[in-house]
C-alpha positions in Angstrom: 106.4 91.7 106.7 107.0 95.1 107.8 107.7 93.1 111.5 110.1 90.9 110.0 112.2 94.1 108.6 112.0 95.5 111.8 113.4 92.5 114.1 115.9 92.3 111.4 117.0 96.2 111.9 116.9 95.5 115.6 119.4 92.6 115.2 121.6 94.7 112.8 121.9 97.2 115.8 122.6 94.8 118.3 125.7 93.3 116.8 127.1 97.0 115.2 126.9 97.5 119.5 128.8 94.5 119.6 131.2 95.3 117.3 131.5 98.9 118.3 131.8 98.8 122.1 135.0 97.8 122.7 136.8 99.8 119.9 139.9 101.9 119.9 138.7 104.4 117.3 142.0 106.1 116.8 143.8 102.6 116.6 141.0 101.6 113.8 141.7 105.3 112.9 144.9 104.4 112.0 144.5 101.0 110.4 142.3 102.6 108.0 145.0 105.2 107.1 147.6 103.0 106.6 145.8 99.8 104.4 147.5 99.7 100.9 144.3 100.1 99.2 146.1 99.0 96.1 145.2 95.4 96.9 141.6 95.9 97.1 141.5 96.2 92.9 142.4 92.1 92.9 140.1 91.6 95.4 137.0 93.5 93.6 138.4 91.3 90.1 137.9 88.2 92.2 134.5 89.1 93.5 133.6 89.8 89.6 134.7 86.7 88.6 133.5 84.4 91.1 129.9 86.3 89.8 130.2 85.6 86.5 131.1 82.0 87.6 127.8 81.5 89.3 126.4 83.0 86.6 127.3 80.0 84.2 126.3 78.0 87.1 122.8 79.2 87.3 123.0 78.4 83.2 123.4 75.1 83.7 120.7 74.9 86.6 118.5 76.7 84.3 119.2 74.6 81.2 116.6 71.6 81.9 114.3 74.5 81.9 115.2 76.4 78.8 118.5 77.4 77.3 119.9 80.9 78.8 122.6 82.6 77.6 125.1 83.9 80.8 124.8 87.5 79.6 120.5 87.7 81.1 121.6 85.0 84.1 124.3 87.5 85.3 122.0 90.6 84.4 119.8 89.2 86.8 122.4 87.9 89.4 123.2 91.4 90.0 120.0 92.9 90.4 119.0 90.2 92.7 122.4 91.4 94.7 121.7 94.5 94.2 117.9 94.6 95.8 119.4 92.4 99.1 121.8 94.9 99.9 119.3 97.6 99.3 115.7 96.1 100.6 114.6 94.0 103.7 113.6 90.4 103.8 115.8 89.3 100.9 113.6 90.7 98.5 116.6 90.5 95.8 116.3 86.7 95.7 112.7 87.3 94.1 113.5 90.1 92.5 116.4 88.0 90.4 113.9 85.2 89.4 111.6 88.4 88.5 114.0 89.9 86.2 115.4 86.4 84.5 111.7 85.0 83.6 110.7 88.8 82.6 114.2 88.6 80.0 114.2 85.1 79.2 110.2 84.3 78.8 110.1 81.5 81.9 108.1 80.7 84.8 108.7 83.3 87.6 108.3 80.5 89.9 110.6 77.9 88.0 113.2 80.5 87.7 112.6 80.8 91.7 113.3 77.2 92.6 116.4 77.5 91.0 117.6 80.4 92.6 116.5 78.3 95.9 118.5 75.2 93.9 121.4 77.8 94.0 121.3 78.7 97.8 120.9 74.9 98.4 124.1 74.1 97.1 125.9 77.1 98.3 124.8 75.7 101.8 126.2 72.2 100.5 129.3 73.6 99.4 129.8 75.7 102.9 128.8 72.7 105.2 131.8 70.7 103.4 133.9 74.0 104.2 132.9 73.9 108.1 132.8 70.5 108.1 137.1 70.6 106.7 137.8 73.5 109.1 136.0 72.3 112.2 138.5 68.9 111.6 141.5 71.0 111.1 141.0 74.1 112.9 139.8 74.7 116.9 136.6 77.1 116.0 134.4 78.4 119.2 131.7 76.2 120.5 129.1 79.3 119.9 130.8 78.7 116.0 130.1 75.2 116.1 126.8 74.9 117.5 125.7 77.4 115.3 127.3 75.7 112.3 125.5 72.4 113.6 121.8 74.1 113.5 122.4 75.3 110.0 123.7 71.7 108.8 121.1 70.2 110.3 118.6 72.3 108.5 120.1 72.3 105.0 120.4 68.5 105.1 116.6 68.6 106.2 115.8 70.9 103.3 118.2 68.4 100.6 116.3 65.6 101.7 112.7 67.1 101.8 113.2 68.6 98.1 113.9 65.4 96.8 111.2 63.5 98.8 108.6 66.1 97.4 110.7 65.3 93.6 110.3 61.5 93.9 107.1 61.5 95.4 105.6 64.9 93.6 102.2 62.7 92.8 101.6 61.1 96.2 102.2 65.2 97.7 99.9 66.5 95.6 96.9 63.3 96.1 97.4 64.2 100.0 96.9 67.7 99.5 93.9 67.2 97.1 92.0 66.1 100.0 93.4 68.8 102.6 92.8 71.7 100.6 89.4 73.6 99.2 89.4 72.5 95.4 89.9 76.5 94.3 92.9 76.8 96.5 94.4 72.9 95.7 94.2 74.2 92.1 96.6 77.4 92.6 98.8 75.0 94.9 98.7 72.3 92.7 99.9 75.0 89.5 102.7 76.7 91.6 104.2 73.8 93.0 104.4 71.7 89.5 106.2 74.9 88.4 108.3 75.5 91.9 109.4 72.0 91.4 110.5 72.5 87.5 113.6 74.7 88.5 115.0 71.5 90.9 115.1 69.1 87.4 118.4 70.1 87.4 119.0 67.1 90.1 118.0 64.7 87.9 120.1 65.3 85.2 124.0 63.9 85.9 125.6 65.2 82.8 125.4 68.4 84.5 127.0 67.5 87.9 130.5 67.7 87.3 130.0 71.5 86.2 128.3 72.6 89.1 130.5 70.8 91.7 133.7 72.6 90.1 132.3 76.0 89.5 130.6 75.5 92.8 134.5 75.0 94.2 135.6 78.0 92.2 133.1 80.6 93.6 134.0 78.8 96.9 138.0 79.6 96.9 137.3 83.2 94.7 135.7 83.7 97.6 138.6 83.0 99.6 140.6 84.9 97.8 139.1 88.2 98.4 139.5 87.7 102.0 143.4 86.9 101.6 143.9 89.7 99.3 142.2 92.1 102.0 144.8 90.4 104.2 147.8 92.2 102.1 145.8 95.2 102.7 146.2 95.4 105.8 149.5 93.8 106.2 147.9 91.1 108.3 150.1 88.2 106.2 153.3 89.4 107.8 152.3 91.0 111.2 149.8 88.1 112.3 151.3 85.7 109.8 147.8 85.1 107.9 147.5 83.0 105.2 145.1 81.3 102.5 144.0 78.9 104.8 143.0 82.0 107.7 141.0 83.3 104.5 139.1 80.2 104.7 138.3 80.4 108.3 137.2 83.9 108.4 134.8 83.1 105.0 133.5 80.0 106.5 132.6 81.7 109.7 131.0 85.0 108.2 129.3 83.3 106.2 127.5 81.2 108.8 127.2 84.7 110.8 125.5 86.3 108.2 122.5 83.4 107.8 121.0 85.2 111.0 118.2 87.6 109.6 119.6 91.3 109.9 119.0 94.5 107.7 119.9 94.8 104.3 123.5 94.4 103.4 123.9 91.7 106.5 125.3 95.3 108.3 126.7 94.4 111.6 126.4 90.5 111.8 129.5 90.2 108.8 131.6 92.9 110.9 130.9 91.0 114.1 131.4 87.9 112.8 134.2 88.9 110.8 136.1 90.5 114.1 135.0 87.2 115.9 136.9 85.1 113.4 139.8 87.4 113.1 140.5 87.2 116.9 141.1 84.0 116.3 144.6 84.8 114.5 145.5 87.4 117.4 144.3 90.4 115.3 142.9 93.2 117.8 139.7 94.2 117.7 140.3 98.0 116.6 142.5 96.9 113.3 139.7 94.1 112.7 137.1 96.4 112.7 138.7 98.4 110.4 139.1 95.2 108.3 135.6 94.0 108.5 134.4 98.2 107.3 136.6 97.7 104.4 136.1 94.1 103.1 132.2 94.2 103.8 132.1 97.6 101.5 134.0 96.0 98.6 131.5 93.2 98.7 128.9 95.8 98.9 129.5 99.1 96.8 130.6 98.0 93.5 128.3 95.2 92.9 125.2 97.1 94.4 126.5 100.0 91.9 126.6 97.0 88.7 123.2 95.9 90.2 121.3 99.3 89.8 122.8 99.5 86.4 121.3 96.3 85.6 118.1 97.4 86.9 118.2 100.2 84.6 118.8 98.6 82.0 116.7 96.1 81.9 113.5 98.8 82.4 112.4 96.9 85.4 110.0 98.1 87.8 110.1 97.2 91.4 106.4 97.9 92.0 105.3 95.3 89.2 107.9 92.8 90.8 106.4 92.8 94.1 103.1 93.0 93.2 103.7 89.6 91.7 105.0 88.2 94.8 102.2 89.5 96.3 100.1 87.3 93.7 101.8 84.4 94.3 103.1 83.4 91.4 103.2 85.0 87.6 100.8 82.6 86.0 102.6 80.3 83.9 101.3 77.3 82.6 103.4 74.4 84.9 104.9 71.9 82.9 105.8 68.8 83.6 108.6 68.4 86.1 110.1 64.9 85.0 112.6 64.8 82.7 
């Protein structure tokens, strides 16, 4: 573990090089002193929003489960947000299925799946976004190649979830006779429960919500790019528009899957300058943009985060012990619907 922080530290330094080495600091210098800073409120409101919206979309993944009110789910989505910007490894991804089966009384490890459930169709949603944008718009071959690894591995990951869903029995006969009985048994619990959270796949009635809140966190996404735009008065001096904010999302967003430090500090600025230089922006003033847009995504929400945390009288010591366990010791139920 402490390894895999490590490489990702080293990585993190690496592309801040990158990103660094060229740089006019008195041109970003002055970028930074003349943004209207003004348009940064909409762009915060967006980035609330589009939380609370995935907040009622983790409700309705959660809902084959048990019935959640948003309040918990979004207590929990910004502790989770909180703990990635702040620890290694993604630790905040746990820690959110932590604090949501501590609040609510469910499974740790069903409440897990679905966060996993959550990051599978975020990966859907953005391999339709690259998949538009590499049709309309010329990206980089290093863009695309990259963009073609990661759609090849979450269509592997769709399709292996719901191989392991439709054939749950056959998996678990198979590794009945691979594993040492004691050790089947604790596989056998975890993965009944893991595979509770992904019910939400079998249920259709809740399909049409996900897809359009799915689309909404998608372009409120969007939208805080193009309102950082106005900040820097890229609309009228590089003639930048919605669809731009797209492009630059799409491709920070597939930047930022490389493992890296907490906060994904120096692959979004170097991705975000890559994509950027795309619309004739120089580096300096894109730097600048990519210090600015990465700390609104950052501060406030790591700020609402610890709050949470607070709040909710957690303790990250008992958290990771659990993870350390394995599980939380739920009785699985059973995953069909």
């Amino acid at each position: 573990m402490k390894i895999k922080a490590f490489i990702g530290i080293v990585i993190s330094f690496v592309f801040v090089y990158l990103a660094f080495k060229d740089v006019s600091f008195q041109e970003m210098g002055t970028a930074l002193a003349t943004a209207n800073y003004l348009w940064l409120i909409p762009a915060i409101l967006a980035m609330l929003v589009s939380h609370m919206i995935r907040a009622v979309r983790w409700q309705a993944i959660m809902e084959p489960i048990q019935r959640c009110s948003v309040r918990p789910l979004f207590s929990a989505l910004m502790i989770g947000y909180a703990a990635n910007n702040l620890l290694p490894l993604r630790l905040g991804e746990f820690l959110r299925a932590y604090a949501v089966g501590k609040s609510q009384g469910v499974s740790k490890t069903s409440a897990f799946a679905t966060v996993i459930v959550e990051r599978l169709l975020d990966l859907m949603s953005l391999l339709l976004l690259l998949s538009a944008t590499v049709f309309f718009f010329p990206l980089p071959e290093n863009i695309k190649n990259w963009g073609y690894l990661f759609s090849g591995i979450t269509l592997a990951s769709v399709a292996f979830v719901l191989f392991v869903m439709e054939k749950t029995e056959a998996t678990i006969r198979i590794l009945g006779k691979l594993l040492p009985q004691r050790l089947f048994n604790i596989v056998e619990r975890l993965m009944k429960s893991f595979l509770q959270g992904f019910v939400v796949f079998r249920r259709s009635e809740h399909y049409l919500l996900i897809f359009l809140t799915s689309i909404a966190i998608w372009f409120l996404y969007a939208l805080v790019v193009y309102f950082a735009f106005f900040s820097f008065d890229f609309d009228t001096t590089y003639g930048v528009g919605f669809y731009a904010s797209l492009v630059v999302l799409i491709i920070i967003s597939v930047g930022i899957t490389i493992p890296a430090s907490p906060g994904f500090v120096g692959t979004y600025h170097w991705f975000c300058m890559l994509s950027l230089a795309l619309f004739g922006v120089p580096e300096s003033e894109a730097l600048g943009f990519a210090i600015v847009s990465h700390a609104i995504n950052i501060l406030p929400f790591t700020a609402i985060g610890l709050v949470y945390f607070w709040k909710e009288n957690l303790r990250l010591a008992d958290a990771v012990s659990q993870k350390a366990d394995g599980g939380d010791g739920a009785a699985p139920t059973s995953v069909g619907v």
